[in-house]
C-alpha positions as CSV (number, residue, x, y, z in Angstrom):
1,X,111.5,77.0,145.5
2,X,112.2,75.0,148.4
3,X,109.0,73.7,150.7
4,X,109.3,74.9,153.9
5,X,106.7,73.0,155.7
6,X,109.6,70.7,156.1
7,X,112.9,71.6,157.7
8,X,115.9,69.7,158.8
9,X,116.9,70.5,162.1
10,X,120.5,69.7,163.8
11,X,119.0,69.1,167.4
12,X,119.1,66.1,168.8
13,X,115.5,64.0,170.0
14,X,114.8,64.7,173.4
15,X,115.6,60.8,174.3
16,X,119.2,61.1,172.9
17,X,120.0,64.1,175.0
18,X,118.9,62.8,178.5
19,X,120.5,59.5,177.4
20,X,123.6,61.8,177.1
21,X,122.7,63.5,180.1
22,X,122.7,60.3,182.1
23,X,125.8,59.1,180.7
24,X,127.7,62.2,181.9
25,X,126.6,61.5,185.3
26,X,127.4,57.9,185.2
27,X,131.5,59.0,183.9
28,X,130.9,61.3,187.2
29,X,130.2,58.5,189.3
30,X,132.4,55.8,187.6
31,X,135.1,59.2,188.0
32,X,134.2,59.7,191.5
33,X,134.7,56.0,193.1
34,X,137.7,55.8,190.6
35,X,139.0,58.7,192.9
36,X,138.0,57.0,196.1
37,X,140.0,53.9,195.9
38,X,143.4,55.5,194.0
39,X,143.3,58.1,197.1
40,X,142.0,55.3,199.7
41,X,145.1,52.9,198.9
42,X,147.5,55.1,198.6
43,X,146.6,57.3,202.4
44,X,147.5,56.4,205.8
45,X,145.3,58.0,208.9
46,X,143.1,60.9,208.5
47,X,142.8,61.0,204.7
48,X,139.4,63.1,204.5
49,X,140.5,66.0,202.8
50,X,142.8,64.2,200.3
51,X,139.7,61.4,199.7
52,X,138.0,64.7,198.8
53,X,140.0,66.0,197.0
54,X,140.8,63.0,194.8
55,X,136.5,62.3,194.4
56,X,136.1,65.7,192.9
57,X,139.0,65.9,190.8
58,X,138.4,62.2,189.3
59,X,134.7,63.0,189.1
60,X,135.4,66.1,187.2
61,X,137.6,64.6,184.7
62,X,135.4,61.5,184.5
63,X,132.3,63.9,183.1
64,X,134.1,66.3,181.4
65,X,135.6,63.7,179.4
66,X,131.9,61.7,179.0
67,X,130.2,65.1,178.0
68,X,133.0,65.5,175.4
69,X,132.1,62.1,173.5
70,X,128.7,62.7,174.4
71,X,128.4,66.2,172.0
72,X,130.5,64.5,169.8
73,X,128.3,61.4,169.2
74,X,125.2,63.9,169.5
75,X,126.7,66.5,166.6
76,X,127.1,63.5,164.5
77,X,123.9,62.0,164.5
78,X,122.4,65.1,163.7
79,X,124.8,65.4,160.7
80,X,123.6,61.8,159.8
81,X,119.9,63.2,160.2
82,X,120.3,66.1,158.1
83,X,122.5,63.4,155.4
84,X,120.2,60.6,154.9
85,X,116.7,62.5,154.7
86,X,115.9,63.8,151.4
87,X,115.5,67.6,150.8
């Protein structure tokens, strides 16, 4: 009969996820001023609306694609969790 005192548990520590957490926002950021100077070089004038538009799009790309490898990475080391303890 298995001990059930004991139980494996997928979730990642409470550390790894706001590291995650604060990575995302960082790819928003890094996304963001990415955004800034593509649109900034390229506009002549009055370019508020396109600077704005090109922050957000960048910025949303930049963290989508962050929080992708983030649940990646944080799926995995819960797999390695559950792998190397004994049952």
């Amino acid at each position: 009969m298995p001990d059930s005192t004991s139980s494996l548990s997928a979730l990642p520590s409470v550390a790894a996820r706001v590291i995650a957490f604060c990575s995302i926002l960082l790819g928003g950021l890094a996304g963001g001023l990415l955004g800034y100077g593509l649109v900034d070089t390229q506009c002549d004038g009055a370019c508020t609306v396109p600077t704005g538009i090109g922050i957000l799009t960048c910025s949303l790309m930049g963290a989508g694609g962050t929080a992708i490898v983030a649940v990646l990475v944080l799926r995995v080391q819960g797999e390695w969790r559950q792998v190397t303890e004994p049952s």
